[in-house]
N, CA, C and O atoms as a Maestro MAE file, in Angstrom:
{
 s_m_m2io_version
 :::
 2.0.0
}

f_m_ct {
 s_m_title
 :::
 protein
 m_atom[252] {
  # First column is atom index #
  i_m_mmod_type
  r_m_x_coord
  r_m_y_coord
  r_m_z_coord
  i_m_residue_number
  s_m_chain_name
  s_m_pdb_residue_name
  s_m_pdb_atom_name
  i_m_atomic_number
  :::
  1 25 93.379 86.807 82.557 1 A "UNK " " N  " 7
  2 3 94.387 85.989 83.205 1 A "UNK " " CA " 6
  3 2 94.719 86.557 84.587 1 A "UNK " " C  " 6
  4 15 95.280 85.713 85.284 1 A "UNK " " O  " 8
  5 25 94.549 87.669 85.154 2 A "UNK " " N  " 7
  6 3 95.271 88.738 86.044 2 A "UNK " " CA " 6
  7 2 94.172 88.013 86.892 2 A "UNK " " C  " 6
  8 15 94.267 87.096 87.708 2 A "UNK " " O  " 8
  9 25 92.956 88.821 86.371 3 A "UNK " " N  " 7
  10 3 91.862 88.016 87.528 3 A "UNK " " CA " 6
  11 2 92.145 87.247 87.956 3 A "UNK " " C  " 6
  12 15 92.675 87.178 89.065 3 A "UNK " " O  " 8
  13 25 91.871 86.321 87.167 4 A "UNK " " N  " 7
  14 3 91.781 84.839 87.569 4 A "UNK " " CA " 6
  15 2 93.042 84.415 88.592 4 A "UNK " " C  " 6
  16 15 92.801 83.704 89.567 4 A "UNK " " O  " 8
  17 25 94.139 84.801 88.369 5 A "UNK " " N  " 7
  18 3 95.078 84.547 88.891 5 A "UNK " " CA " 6
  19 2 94.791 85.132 90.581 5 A "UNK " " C  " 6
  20 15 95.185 84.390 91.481 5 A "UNK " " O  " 8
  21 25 94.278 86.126 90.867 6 A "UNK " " N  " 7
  22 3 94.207 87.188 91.942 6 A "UNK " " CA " 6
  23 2 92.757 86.341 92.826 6 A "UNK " " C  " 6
  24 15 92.566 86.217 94.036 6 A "UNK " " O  " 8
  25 25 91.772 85.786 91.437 7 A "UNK " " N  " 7
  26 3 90.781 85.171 93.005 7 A "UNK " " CA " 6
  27 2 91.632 83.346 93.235 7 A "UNK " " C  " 6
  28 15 91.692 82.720 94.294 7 A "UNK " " O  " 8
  29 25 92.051 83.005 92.173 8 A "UNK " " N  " 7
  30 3 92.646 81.568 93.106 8 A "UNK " " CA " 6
  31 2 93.924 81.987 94.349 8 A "UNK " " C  " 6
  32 15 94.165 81.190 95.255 8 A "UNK " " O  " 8
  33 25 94.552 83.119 94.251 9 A "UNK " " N  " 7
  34 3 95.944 83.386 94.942 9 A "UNK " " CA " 6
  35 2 97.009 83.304 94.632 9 A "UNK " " C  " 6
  36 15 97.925 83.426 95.446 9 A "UNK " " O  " 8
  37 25 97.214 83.048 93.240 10 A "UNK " " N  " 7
  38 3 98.323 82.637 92.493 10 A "UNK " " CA " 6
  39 2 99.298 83.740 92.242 10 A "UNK " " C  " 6
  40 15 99.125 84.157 91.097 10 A "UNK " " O  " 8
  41 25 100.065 84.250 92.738 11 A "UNK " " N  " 7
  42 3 100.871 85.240 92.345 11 A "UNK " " CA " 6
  43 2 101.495 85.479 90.981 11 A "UNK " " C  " 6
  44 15 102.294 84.735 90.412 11 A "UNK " " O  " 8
  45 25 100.842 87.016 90.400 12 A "UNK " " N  " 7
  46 3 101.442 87.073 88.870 12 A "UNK " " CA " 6
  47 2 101.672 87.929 88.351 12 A "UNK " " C  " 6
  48 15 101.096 88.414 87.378 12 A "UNK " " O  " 8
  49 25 103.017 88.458 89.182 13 A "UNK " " N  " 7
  50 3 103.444 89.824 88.801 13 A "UNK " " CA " 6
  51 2 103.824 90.338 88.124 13 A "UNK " " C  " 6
  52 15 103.924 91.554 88.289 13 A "UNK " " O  " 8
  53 25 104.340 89.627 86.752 14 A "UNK " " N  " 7
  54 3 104.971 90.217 85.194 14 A "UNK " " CA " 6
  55 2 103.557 90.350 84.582 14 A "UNK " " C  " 6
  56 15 103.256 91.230 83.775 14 A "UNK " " O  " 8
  57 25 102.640 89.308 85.081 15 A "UNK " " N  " 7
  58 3 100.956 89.319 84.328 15 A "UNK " " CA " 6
  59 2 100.840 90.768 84.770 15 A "UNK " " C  " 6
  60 15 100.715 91.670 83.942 15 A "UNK " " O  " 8
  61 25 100.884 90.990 86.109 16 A "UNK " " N  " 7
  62 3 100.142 92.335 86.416 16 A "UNK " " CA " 6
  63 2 100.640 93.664 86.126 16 A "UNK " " C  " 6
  64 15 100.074 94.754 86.044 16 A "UNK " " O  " 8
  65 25 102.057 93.229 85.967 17 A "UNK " " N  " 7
  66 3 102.466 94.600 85.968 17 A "UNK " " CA " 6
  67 2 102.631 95.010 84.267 17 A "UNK " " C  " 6
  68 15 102.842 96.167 83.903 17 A "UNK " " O  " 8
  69 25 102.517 94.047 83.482 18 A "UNK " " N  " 7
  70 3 102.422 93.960 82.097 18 A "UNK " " CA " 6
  71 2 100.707 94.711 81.720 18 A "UNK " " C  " 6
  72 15 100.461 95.518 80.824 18 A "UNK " " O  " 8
  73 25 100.034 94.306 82.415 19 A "UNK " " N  " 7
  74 3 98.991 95.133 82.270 19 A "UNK " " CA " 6
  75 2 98.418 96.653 83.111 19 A "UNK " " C  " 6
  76 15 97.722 97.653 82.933 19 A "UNK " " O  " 8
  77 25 99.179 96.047 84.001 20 A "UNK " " N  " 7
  78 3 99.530 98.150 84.448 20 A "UNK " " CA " 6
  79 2 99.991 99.221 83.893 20 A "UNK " " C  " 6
  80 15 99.700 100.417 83.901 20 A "UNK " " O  " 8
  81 25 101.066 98.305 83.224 21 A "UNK " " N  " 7
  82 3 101.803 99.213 81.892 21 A "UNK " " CA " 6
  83 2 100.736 99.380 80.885 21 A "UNK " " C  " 6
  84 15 100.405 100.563 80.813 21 A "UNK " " O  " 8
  85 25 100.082 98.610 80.085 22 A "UNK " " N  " 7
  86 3 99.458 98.594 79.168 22 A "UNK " " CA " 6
  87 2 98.335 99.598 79.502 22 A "UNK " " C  " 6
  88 15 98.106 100.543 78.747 22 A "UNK " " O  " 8
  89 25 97.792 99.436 80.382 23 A "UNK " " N  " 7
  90 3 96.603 100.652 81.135 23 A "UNK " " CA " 6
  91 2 97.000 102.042 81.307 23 A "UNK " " C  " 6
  92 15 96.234 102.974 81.062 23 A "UNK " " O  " 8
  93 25 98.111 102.177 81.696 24 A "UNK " " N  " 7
  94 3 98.757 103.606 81.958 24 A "UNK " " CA " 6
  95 2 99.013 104.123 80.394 24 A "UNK " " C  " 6
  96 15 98.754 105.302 80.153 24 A "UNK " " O  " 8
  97 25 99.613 103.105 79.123 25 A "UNK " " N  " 7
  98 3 99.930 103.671 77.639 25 A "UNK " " CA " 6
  99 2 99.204 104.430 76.961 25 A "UNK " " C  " 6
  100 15 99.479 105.421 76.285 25 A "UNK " " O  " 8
  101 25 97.639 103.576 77.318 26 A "UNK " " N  " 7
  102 3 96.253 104.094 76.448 26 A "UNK " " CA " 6
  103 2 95.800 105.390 77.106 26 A "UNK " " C  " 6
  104 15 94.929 106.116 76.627 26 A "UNK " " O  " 8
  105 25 96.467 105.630 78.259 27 A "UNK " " N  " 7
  106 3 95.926 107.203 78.847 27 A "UNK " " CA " 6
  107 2 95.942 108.569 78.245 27 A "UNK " " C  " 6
  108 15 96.958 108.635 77.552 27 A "UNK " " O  " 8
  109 25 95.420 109.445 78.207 28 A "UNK " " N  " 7
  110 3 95.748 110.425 77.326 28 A "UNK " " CA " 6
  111 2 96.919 111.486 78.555 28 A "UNK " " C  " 6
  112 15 97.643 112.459 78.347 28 A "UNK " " O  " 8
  113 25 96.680 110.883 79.490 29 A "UNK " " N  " 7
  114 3 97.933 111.786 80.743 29 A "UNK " " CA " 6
  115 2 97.971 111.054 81.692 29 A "UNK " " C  " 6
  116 15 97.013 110.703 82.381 29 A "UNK " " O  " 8
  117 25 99.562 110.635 81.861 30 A "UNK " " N  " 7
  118 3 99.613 109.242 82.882 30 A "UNK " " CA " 6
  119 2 99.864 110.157 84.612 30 A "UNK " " C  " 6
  120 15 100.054 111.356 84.820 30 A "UNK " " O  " 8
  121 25 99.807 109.508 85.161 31 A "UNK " " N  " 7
  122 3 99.509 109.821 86.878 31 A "UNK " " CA " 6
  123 2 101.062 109.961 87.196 31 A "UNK " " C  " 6
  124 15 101.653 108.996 87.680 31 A "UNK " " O  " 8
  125 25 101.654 111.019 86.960 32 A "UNK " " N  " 7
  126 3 103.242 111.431 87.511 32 A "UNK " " CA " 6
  127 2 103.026 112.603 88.706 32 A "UNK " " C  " 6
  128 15 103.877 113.297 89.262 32 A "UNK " " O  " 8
  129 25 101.590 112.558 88.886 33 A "UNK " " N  " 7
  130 3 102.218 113.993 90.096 33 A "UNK " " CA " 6
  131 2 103.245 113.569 91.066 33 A "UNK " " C  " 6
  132 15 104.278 114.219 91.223 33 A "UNK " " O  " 8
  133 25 102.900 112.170 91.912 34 A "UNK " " N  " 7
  134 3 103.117 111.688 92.756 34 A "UNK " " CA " 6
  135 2 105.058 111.664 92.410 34 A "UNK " " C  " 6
  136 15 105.870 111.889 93.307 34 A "UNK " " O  " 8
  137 25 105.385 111.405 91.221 35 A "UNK " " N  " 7
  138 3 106.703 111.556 91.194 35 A "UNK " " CA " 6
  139 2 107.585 113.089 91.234 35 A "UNK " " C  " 6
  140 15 108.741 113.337 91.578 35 A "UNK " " O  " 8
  141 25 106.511 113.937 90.736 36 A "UNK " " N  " 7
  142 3 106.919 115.221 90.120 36 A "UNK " " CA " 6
  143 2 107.334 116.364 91.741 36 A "UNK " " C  " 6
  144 15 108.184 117.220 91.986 36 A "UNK " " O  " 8
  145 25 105.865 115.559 92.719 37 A "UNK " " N  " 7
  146 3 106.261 115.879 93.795 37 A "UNK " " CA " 6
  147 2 107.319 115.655 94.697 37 A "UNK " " C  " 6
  148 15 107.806 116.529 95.414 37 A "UNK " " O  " 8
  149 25 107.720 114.311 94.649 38 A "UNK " " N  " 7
  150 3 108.780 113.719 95.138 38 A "UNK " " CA " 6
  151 2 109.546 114.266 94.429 38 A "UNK " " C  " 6
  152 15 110.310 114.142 95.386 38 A "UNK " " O  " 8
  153 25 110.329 114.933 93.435 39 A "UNK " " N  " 7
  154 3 111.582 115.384 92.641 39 A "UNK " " CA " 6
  155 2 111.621 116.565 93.068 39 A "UNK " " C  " 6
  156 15 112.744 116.932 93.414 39 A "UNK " " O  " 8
  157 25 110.406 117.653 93.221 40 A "UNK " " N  " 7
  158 3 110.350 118.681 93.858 40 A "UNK " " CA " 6
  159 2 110.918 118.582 95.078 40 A "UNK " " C  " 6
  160 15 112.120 118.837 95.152 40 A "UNK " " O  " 8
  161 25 110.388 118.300 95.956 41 A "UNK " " N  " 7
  162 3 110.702 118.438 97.730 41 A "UNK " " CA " 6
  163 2 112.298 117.718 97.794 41 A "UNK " " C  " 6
  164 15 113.048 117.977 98.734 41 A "UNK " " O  " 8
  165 25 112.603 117.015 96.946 42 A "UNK " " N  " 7
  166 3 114.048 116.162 97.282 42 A "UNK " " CA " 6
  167 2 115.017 116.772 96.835 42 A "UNK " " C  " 6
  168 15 116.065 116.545 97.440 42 A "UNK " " O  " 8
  169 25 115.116 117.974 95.391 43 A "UNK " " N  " 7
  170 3 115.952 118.191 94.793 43 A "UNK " " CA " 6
  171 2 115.401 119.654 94.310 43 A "UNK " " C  " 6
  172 15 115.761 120.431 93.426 43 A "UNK " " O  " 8
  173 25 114.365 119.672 95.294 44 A "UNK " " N  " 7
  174 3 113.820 121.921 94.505 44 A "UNK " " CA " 6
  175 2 113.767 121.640 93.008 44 A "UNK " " C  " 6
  176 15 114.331 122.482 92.309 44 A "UNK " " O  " 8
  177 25 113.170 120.571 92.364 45 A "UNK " " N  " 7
  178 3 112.726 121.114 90.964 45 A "UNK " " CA " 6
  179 2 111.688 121.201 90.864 45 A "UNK " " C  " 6
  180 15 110.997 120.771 91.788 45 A "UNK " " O  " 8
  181 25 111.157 121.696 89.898 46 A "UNK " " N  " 7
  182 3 110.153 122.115 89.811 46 A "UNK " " CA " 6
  183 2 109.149 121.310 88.854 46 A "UNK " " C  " 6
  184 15 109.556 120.330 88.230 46 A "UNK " " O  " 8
  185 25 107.331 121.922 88.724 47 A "UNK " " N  " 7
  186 3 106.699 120.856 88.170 47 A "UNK " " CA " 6
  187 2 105.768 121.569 87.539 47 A "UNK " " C  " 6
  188 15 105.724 122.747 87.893 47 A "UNK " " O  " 8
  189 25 104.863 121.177 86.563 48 A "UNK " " N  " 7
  190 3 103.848 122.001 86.059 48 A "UNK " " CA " 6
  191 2 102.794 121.500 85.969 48 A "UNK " " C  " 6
  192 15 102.696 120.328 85.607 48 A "UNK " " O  " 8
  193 25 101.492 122.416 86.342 49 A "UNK " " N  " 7
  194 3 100.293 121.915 86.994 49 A "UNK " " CA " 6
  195 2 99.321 121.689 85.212 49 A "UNK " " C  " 6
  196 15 99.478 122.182 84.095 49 A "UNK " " O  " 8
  197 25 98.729 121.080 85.578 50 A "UNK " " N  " 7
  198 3 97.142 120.932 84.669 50 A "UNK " " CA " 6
  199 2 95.946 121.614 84.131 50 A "UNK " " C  " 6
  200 15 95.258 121.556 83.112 50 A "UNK " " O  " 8
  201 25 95.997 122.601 85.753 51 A "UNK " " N  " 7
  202 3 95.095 123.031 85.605 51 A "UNK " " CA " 6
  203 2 95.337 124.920 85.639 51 A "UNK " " C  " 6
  204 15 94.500 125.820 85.567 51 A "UNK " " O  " 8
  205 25 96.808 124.963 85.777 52 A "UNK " " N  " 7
  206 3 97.367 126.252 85.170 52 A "UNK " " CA " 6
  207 2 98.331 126.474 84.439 52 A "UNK " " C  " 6
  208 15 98.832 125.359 84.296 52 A "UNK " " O  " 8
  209 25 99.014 127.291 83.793 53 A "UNK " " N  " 7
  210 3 100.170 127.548 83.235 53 A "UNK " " CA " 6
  211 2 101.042 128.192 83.466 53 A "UNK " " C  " 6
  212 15 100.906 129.397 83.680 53 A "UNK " " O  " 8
  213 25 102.281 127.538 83.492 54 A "UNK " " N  " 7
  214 3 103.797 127.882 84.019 54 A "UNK " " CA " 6
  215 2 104.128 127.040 85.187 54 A "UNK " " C  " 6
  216 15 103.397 126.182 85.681 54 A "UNK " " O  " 8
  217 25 105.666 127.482 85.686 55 A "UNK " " N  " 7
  218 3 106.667 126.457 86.262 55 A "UNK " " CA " 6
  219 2 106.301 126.440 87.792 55 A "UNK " " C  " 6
  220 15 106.429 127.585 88.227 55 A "UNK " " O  " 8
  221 25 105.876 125.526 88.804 56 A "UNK " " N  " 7
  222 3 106.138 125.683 90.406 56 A "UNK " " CA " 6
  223 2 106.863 125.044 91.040 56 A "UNK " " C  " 6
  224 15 107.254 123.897 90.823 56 A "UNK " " O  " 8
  225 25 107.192 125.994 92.193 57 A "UNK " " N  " 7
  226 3 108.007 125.029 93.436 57 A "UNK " " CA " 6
  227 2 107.050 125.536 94.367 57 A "UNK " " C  " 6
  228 15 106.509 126.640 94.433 57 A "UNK " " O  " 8
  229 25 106.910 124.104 95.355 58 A "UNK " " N  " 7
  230 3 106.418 124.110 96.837 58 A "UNK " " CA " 6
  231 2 107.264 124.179 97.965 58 A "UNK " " C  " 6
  232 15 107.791 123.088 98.177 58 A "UNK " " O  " 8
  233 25 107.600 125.090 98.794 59 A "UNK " " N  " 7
  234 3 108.974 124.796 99.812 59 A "UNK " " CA " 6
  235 2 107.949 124.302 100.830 59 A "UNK " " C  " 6
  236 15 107.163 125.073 101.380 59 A "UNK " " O  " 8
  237 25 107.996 122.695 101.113 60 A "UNK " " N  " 7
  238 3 107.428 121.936 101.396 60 A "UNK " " CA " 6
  239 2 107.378 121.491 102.875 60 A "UNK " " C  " 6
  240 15 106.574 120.724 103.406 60 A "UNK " " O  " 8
  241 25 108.352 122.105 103.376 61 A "UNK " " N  " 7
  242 3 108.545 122.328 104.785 61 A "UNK " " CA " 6
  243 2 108.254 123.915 105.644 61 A "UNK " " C  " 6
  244 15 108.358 124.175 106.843 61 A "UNK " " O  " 8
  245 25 107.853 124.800 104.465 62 A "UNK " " N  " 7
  246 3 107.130 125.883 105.537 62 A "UNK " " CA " 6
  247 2 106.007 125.933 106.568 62 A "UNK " " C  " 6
  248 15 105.156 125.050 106.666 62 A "UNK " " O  " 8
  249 25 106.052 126.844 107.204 63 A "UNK " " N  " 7
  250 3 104.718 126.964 107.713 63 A "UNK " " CA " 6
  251 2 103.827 127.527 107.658 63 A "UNK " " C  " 6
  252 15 102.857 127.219 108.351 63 A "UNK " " O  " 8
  :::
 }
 m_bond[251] {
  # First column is bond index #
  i_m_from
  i_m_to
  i_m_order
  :::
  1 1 2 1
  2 2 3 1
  3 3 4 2
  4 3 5 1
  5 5 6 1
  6 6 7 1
  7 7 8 2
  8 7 9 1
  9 9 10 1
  10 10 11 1
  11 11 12 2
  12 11 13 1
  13 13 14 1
  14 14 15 1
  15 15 16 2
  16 15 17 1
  17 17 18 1
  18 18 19 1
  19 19 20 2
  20 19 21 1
  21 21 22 1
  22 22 23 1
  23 23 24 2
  24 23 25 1
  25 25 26 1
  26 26 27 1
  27 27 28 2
  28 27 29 1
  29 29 30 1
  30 30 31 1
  31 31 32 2
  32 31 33 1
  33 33 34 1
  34 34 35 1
  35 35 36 2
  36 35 37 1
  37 37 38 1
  38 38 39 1
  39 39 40 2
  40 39 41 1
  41 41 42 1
  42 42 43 1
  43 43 44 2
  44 43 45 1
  45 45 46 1
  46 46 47 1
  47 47 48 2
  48 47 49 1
  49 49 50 1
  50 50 51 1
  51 51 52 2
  52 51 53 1
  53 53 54 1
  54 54 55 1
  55 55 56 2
  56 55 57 1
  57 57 58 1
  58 58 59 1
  59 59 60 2
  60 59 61 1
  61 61 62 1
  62 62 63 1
  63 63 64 2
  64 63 65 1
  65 65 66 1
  66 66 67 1
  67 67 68 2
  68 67 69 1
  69 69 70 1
  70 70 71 1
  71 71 72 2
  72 71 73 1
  73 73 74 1
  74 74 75 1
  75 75 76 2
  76 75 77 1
  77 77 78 1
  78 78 79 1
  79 79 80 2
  80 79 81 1
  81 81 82 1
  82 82 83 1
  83 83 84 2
  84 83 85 1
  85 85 86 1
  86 86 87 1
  87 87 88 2
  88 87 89 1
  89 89 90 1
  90 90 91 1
  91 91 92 2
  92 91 93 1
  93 93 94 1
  94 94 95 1
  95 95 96 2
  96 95 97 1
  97 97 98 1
  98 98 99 1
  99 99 100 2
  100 99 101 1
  101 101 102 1
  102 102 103 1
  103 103 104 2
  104 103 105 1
  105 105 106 1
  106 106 107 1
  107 107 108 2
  108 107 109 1
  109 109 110 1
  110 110 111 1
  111 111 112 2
  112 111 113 1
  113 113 114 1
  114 114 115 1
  115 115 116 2
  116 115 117 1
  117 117 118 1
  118 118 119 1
  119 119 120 2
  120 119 121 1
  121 121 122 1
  122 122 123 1
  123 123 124 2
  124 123 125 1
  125 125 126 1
  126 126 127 1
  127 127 128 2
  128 127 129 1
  129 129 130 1
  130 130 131 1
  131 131 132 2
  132 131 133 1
  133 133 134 1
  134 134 135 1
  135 135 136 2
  136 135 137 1
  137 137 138 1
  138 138 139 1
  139 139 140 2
  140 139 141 1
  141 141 142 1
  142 142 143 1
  143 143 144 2
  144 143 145 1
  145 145 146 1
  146 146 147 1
  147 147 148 2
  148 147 149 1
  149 149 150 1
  150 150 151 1
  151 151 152 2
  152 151 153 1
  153 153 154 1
  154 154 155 1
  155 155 156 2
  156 155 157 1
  157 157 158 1
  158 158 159 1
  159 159 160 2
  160 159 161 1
  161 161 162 1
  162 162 163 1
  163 163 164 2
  164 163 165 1
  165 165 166 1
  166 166 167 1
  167 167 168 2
  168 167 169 1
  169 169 170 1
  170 170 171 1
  171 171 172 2
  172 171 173 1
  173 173 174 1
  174 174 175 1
  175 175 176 2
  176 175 177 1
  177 177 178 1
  178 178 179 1
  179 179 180 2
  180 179 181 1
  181 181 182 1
  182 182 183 1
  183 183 184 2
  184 183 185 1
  185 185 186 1
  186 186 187 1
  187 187 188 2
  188 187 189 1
  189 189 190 1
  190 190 191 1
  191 191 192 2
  192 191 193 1
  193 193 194 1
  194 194 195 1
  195 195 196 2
  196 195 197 1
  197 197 198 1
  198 198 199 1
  199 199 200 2
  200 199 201 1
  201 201 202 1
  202 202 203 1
  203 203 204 2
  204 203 205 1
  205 205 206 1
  206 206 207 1
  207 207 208 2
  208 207 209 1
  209 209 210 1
  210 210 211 1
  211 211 212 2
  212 211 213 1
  213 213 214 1
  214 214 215 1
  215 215 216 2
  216 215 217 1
  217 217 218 1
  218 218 219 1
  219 219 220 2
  220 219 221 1
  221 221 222 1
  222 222 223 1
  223 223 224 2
  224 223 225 1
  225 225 226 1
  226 226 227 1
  227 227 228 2
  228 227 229 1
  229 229 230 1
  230 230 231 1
  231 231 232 2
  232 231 233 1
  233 233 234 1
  234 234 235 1
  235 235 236 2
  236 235 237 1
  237 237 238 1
  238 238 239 1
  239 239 240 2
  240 239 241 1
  241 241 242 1
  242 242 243 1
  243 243 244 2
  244 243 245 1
  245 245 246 1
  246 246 247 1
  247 247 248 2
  248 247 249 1
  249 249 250 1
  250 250 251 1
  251 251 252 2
  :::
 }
}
């Protein structure tokens, strides 16, 4: 339905975003860096990586 909707031009954004959701559920690890980073740099909390173990902060404005 999403397709189809996307090559005529039909706008169908509860379609799409109903299946964005549904795509992100079946993941075995959903895509939060992008938030984890943003919570970091805005509020100094911290986040934990994937591919090591234990807690980080980035002070995101050094040089």
């Amino acid at each position: 339905v999403v397709s189809q909707a996307i090559e005529l031009g039909i706008p169908a954004p509860a379609f799409s975003s109903a299946l964005a959701y549904y795509d992100s559920y079946r993941r075995d690890s959903l895509p939060a860096n992008l938030l984890q980073a943003q919570r970091d740099y805005f509020g100094a909390h911290t986040y934990e990586r994937i591919d090591k173990p234990g807690v980080f902060h980035t002070e995101w404005l050094a040089k």
